[in-house]
PyMOL Python script that loads the backbone (N, CA, C, O; Angstrom):
from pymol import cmd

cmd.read_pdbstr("""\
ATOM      1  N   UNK A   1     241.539 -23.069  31.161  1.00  0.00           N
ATOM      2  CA  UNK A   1     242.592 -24.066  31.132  1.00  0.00           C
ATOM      3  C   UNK A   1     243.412 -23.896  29.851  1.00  0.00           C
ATOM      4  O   UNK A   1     243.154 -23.399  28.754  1.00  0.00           O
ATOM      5  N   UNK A   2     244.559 -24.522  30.413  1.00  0.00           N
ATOM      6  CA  UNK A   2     245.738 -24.140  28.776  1.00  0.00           C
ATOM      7  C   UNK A   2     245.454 -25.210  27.806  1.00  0.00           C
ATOM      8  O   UNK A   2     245.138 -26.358  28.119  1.00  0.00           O
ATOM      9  N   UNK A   3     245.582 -24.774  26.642  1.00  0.00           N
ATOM     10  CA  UNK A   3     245.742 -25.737  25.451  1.00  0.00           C
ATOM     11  C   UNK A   3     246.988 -26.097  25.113  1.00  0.00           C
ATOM     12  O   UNK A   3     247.980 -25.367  25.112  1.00  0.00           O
ATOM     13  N   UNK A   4     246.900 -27.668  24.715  1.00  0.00           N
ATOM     14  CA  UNK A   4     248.495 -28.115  24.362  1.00  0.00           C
ATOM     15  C   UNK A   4     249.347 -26.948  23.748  1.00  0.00           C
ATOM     16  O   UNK A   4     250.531 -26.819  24.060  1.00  0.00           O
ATOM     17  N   UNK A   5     248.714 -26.090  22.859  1.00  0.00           N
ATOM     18  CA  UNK A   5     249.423 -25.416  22.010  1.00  0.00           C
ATOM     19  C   UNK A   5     250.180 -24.298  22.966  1.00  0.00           C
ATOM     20  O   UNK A   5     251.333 -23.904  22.795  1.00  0.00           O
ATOM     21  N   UNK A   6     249.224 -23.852  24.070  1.00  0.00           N
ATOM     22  CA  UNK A   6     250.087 -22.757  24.633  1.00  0.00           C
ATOM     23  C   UNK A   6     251.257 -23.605  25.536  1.00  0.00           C
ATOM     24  O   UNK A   6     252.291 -23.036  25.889  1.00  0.00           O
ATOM     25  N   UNK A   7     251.062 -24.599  25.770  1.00  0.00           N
ATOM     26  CA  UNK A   7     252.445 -25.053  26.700  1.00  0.00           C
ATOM     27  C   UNK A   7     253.338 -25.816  25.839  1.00  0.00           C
ATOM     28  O   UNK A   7     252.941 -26.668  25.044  1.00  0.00           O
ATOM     29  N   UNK A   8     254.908 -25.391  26.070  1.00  0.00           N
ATOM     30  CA  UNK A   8     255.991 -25.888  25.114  1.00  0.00           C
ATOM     31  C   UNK A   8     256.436 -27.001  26.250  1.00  0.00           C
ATOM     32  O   UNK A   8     256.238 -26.931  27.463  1.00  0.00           O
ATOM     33  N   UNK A   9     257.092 -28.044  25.510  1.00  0.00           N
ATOM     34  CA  UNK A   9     258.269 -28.765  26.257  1.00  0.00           C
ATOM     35  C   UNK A   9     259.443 -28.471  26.223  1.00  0.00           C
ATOM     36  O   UNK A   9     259.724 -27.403  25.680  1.00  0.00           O
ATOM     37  N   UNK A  10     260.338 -29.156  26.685  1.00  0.00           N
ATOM     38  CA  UNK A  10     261.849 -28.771  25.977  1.00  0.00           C
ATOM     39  C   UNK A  10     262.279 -28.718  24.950  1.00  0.00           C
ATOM     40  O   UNK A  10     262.841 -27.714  24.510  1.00  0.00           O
ATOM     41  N   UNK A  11     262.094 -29.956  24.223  1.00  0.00           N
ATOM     42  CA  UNK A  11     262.030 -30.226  22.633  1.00  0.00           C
ATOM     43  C   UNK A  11     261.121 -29.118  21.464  1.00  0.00           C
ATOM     44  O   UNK A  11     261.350 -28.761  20.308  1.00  0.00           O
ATOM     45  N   UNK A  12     260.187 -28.875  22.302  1.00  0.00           N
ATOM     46  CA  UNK A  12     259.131 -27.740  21.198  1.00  0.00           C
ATOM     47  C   UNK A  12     260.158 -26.635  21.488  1.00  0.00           C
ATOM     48  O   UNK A  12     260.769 -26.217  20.505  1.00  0.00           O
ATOM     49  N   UNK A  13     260.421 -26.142  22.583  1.00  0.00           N
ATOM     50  CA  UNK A  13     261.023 -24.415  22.647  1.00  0.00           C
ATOM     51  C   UNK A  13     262.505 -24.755  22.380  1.00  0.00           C
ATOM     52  O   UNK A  13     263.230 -23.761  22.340  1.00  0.00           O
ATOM     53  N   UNK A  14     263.098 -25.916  22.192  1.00  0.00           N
ATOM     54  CA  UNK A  14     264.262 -25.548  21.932  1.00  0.00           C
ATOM     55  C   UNK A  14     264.649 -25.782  19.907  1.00  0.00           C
ATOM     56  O   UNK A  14     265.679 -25.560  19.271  1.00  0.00           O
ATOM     57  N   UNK A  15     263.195 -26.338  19.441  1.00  0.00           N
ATOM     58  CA  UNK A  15     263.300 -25.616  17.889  1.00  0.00           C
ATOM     59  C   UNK A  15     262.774 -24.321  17.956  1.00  0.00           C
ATOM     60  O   UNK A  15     263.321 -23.547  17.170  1.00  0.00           O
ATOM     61  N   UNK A  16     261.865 -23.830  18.661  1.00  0.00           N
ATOM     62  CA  UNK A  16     261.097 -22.641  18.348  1.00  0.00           C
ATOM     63  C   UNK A  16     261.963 -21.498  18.186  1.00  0.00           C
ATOM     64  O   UNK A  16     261.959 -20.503  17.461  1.00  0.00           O
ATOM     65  N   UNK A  17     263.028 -22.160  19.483  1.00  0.00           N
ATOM     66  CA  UNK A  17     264.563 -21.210  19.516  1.00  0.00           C
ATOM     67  C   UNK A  17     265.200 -21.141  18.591  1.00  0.00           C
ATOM     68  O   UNK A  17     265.593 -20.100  18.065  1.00  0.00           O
ATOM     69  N   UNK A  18     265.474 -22.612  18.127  1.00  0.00           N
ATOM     70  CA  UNK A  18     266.553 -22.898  17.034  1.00  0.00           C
ATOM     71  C   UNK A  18     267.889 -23.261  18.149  1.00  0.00           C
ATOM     72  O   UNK A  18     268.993 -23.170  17.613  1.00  0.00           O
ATOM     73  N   UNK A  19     267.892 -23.614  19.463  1.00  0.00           N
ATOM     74  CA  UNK A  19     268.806 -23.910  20.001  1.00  0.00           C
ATOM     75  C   UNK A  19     269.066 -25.241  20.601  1.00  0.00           C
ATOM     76  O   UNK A  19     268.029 -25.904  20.572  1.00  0.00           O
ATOM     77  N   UNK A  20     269.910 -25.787  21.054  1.00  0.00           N
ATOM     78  CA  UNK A  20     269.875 -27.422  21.678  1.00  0.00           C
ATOM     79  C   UNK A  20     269.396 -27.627  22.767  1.00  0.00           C
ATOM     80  O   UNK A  20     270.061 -27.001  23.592  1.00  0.00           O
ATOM     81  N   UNK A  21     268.605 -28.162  23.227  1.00  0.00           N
ATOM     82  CA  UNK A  21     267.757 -28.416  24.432  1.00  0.00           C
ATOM     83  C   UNK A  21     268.547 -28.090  25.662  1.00  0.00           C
ATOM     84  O   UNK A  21     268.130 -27.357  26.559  1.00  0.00           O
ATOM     85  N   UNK A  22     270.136 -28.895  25.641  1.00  0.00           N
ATOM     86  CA  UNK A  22     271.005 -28.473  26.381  1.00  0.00           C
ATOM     87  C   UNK A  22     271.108 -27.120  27.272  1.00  0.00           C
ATOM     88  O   UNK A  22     271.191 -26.917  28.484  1.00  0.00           O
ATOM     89  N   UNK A  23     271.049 -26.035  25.779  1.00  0.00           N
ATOM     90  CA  UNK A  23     271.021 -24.488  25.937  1.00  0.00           C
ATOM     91  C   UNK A  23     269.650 -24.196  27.036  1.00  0.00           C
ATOM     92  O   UNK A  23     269.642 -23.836  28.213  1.00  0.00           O
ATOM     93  N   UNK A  24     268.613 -24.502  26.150  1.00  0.00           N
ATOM     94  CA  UNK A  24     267.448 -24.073  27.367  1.00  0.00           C
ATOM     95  C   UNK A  24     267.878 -24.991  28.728  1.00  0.00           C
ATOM     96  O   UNK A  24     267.463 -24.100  29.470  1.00  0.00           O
ATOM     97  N   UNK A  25     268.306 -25.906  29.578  1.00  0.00           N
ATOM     98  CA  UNK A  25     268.756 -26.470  30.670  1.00  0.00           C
ATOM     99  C   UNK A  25     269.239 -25.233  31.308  1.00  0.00           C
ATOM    100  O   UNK A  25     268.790 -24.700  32.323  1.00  0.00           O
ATOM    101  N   UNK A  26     270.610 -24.702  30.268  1.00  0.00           N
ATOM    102  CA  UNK A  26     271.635 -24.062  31.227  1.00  0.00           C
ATOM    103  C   UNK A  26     270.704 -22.656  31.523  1.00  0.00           C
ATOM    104  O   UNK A  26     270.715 -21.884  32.482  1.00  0.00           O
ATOM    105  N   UNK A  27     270.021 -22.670  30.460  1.00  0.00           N
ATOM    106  CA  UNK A  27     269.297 -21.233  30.651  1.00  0.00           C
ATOM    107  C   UNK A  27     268.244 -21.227  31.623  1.00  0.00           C
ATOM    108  O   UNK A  27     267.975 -20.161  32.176  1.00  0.00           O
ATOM    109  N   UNK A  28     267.432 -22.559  31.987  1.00  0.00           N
ATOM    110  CA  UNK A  28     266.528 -22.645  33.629  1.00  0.00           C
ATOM    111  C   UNK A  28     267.456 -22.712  34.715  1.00  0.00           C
ATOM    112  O   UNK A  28     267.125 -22.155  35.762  1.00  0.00           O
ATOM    113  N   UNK A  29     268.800 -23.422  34.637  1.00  0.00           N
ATOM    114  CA  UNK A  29     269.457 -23.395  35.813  1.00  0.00           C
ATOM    115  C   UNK A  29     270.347 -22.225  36.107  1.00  0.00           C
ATOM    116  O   UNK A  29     271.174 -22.214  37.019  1.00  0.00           O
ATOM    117  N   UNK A  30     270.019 -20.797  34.892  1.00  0.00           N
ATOM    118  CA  UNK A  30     271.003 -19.730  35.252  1.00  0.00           C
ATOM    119  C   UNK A  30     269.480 -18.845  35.519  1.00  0.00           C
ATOM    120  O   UNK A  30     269.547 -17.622  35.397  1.00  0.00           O
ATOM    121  N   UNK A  31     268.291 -19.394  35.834  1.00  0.00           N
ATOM    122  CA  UNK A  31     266.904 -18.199  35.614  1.00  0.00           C
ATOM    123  C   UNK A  31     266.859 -17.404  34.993  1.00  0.00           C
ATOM    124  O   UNK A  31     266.739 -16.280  35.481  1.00  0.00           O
ATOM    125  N   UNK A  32     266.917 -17.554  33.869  1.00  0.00           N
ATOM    126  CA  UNK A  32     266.927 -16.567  32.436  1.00  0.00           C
ATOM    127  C   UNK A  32     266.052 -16.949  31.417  1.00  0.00           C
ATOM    128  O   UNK A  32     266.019 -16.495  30.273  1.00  0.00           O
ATOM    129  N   UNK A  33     265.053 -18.174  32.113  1.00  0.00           N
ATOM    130  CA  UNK A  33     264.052 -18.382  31.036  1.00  0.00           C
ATOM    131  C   UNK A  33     262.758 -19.116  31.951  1.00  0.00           C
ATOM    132  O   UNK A  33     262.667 -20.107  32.676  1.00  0.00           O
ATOM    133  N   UNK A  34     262.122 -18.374  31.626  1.00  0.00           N
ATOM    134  CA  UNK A  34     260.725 -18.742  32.533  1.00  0.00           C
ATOM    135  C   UNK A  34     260.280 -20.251  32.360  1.00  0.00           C
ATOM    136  O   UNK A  34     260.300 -20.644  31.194  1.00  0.00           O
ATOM    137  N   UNK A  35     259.970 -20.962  33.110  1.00  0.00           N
ATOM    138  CA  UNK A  35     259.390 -22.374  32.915  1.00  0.00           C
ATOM    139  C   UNK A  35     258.828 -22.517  34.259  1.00  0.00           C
ATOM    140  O   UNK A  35     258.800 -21.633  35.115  1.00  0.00           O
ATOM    141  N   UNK A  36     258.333 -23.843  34.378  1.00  0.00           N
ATOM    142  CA  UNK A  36     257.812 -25.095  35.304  1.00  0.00           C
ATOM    143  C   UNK A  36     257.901 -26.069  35.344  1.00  0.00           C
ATOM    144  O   UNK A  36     258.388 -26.565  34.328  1.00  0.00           O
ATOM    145  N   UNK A  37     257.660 -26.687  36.067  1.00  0.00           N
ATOM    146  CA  UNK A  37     257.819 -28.296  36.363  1.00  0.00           C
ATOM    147  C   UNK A  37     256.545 -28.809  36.348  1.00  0.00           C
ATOM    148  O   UNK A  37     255.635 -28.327  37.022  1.00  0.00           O
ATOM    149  N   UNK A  38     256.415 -29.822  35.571  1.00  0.00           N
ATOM    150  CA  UNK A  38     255.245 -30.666  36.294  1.00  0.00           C
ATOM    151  C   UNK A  38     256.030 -32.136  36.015  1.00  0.00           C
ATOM    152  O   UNK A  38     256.324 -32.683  34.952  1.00  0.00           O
ATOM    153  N   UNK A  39     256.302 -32.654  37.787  1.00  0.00           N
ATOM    154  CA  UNK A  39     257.102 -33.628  37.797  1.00  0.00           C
ATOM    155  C   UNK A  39     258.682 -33.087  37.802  1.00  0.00           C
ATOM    156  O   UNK A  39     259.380 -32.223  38.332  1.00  0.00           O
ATOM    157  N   UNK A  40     258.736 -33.798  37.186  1.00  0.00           N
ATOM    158  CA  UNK A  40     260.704 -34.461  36.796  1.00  0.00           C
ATOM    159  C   UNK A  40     260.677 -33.285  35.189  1.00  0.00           C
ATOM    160  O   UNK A  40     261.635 -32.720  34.661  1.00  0.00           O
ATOM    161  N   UNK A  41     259.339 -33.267  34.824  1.00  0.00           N
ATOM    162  CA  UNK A  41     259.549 -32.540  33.224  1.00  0.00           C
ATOM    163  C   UNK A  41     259.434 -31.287  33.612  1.00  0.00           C
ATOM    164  O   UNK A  41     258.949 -31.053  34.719  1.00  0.00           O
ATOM    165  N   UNK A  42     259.878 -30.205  32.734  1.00  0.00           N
ATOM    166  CA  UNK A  42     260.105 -28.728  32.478  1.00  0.00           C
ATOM    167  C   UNK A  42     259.007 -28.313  31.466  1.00  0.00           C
ATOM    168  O   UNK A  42     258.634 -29.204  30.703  1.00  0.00           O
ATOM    169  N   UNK A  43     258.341 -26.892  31.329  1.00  0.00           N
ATOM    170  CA  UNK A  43     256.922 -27.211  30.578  1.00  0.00           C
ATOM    171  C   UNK A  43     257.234 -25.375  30.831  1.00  0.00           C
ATOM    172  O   UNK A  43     257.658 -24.866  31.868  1.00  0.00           O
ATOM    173  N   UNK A  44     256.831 -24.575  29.396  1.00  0.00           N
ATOM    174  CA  UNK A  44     256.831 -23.383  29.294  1.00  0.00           C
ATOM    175  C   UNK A  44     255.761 -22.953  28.263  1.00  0.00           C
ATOM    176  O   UNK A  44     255.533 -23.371  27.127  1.00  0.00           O
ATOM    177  N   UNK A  45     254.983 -21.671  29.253  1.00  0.00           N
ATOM    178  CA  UNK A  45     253.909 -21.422  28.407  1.00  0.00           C
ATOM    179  C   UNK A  45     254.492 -19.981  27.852  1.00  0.00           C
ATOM    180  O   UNK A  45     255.196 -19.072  28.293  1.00  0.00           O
ATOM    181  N   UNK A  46     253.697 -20.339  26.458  1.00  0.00           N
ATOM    182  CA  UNK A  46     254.005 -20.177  24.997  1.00  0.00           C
ATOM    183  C   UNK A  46     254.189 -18.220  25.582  1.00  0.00           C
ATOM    184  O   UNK A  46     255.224 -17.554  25.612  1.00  0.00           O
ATOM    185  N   UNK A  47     252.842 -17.817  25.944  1.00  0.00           N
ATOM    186  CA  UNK A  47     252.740 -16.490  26.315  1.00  0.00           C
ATOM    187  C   UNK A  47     254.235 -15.771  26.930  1.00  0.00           C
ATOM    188  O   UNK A  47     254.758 -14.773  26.433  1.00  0.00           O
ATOM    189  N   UNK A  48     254.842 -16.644  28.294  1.00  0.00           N
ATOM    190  CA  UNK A  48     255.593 -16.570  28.988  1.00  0.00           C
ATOM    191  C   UNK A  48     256.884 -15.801  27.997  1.00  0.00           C
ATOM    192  O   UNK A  48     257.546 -14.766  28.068  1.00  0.00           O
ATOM    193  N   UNK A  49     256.793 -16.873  27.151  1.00  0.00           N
ATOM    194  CA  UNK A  49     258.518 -17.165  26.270  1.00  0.00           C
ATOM    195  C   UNK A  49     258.262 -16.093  25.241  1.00  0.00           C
ATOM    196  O   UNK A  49     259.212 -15.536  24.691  1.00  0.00           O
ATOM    197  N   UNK A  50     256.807 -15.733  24.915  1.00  0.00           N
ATOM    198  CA  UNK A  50     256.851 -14.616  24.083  1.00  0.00           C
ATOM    199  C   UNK A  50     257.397 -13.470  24.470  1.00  0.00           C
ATOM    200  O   UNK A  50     258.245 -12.829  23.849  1.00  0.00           O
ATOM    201  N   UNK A  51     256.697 -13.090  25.958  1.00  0.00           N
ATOM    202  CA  UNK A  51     256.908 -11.866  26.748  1.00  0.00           C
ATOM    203  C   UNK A  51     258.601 -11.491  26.932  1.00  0.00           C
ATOM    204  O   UNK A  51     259.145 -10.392  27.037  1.00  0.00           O
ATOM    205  N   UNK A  52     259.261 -13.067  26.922  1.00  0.00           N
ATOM    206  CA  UNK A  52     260.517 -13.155  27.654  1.00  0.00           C
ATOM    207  C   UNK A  52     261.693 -12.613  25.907  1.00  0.00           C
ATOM    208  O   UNK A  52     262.641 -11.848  25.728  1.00  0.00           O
ATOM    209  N   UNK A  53     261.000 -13.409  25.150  1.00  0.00           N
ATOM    210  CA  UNK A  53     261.936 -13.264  23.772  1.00  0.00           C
ATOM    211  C   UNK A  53     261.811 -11.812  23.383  1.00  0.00           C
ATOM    212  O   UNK A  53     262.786 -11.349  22.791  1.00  0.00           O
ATOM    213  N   UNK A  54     260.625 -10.881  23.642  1.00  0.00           N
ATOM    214  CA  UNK A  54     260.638  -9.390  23.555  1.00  0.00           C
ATOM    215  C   UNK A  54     261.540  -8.779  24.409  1.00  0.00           C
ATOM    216  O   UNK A  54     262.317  -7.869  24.121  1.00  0.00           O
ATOM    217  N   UNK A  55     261.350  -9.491  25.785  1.00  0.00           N
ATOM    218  CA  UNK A  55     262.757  -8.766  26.312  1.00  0.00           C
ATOM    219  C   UNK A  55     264.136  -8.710  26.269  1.00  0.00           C
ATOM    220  O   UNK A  55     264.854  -7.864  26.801  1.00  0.00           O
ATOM    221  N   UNK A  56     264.604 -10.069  25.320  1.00  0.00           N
ATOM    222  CA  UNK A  56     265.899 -10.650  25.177  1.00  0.00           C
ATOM    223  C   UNK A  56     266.195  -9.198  23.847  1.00  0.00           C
ATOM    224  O   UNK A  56     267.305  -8.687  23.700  1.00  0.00           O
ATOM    225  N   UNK A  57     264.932  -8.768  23.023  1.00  0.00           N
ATOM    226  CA  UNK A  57     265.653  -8.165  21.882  1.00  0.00           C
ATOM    227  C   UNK A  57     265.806  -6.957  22.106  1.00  0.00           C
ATOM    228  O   UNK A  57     265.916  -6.331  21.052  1.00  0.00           O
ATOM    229  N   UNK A  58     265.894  -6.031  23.441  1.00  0.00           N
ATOM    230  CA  UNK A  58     265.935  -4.989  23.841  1.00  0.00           C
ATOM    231  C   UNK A  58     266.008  -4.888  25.563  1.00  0.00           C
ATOM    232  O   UNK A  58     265.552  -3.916  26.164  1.00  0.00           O
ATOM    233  N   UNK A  59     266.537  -5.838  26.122  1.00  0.00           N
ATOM    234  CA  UNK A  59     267.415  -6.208  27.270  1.00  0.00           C
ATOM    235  C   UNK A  59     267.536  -4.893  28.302  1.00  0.00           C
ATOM    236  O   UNK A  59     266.954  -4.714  29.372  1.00  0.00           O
ATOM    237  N   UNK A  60     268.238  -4.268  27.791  1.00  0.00           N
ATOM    238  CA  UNK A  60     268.591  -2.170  28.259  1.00  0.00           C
ATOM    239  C   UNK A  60     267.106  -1.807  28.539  1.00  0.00           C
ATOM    240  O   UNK A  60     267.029  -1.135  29.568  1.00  0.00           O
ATOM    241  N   UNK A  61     266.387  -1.945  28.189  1.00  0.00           N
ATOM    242  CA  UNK A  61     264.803  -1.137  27.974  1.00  0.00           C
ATOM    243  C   UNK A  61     265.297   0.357  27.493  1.00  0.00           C
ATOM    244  O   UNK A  61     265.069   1.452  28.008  1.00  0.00           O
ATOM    245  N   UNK A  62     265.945   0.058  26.492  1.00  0.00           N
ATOM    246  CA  UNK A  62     266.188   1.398  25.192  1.00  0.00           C
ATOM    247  C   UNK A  62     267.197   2.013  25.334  1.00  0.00           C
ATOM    248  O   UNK A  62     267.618   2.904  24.597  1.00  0.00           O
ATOM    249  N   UNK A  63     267.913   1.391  26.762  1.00  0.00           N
ATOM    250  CA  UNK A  63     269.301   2.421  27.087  1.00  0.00           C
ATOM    251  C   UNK A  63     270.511   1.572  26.177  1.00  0.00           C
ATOM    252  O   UNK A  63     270.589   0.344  26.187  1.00  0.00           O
ATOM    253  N   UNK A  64     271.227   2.270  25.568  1.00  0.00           N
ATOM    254  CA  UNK A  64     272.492   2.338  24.668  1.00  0.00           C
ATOM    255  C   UNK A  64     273.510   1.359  25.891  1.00  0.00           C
ATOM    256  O   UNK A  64     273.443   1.803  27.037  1.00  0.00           O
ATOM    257  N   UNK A  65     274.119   0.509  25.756  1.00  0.00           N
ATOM    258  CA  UNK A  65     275.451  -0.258  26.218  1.00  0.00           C
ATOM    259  C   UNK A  65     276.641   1.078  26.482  1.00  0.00           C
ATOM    260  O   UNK A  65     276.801   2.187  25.972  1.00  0.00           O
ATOM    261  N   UNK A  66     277.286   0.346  27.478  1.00  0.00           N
ATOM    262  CA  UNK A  66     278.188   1.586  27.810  1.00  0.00           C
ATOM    263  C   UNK A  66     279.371   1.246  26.507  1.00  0.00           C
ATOM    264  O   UNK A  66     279.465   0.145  25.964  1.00  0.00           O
ATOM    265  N   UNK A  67     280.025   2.180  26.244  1.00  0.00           N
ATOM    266  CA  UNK A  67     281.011   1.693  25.626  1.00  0.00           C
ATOM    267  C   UNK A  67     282.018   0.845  25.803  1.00  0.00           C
ATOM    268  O   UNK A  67     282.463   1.017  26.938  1.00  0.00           O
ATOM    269  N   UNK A  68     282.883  -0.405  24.948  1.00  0.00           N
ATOM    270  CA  UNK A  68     284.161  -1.137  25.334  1.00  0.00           C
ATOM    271  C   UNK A  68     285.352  -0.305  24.634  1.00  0.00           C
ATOM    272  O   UNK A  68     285.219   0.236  23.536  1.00  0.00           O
ATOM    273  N   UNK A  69     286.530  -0.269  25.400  1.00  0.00           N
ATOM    274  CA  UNK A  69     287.754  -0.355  24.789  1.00  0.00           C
ATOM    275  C   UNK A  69     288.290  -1.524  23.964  1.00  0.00           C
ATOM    276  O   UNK A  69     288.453  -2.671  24.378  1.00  0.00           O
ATOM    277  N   UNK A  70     288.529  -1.087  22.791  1.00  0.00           N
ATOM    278  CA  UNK A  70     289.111  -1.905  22.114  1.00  0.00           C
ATOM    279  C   UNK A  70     290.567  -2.936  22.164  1.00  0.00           C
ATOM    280  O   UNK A  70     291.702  -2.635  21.793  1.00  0.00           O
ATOM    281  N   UNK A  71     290.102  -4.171  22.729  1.00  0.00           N
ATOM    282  CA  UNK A  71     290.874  -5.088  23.036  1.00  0.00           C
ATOM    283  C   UNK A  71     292.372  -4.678  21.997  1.00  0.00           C
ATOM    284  O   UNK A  71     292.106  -4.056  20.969  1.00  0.00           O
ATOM    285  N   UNK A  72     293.732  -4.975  22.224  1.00  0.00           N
ATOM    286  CA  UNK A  72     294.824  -5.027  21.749  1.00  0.00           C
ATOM    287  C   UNK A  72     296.213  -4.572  22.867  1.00  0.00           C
ATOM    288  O   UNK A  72     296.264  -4.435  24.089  1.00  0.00           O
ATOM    289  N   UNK A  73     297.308  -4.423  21.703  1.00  0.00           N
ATOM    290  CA  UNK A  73     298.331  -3.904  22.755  1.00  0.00           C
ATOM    291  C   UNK A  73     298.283  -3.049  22.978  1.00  0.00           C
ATOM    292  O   UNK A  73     297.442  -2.423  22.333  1.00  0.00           O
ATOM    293  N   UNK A  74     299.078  -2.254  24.024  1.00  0.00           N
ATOM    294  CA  UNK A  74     299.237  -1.132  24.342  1.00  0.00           C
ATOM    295  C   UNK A  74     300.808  -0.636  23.452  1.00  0.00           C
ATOM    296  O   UNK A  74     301.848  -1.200  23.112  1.00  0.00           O
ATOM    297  N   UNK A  75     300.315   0.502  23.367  1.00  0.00           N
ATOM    298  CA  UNK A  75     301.313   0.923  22.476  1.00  0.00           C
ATOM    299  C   UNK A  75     302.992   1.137  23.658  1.00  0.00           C
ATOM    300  O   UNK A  75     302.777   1.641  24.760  1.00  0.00           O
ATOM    301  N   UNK A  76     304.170   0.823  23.390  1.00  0.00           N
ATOM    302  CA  UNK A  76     305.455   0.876  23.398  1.00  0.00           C
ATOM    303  C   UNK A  76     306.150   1.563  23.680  1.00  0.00           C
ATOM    304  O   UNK A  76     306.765   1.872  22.659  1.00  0.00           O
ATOM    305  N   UNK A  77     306.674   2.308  24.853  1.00  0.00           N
ATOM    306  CA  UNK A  77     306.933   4.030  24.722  1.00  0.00           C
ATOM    307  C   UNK A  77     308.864   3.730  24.009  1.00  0.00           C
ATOM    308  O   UNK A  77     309.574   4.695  23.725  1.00  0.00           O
TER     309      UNK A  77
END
""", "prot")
cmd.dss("prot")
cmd.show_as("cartoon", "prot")
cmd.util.cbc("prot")
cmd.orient("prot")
């Protein structure tokens, strides 16, 4: 069985984040952050959000971003 410590609420993971509770909402209702329900409340184990924050810091799984063009005008002929 889990210990309080491994399950976050909203309020625990959204300092752990450093973000506004708000943020984690939009982020369960876009599925981009693992949770559960028990009830009406939202409840995320600790393991989960670890696994998930390793993947946020290397997203690509090692592949390089394609390149952007650099926003501005086009030059004038």
């Amino acid at each position: 069985m889990a210990s309080s410590k491994d399950i976050l609420t909203i309020l625990e993971l959204s300092a752990h984040l450093r973000v506004h509770p708000t943020t984690i909402y939009r982020l369960l209702r876009e599925g981009r952050i693992p949770g559960f329900r028990v009830g009406s409340a939202w409840r995320f184990s600790r393991r989960a959000i670890e696994i998930w924050e390793h993947g946020q810091s290397d997203p690509s799984g090692g592949k390089s971003a394609p390149a952007r063009k650099p926003k501005g005008r086009k030059a004038r002929k």
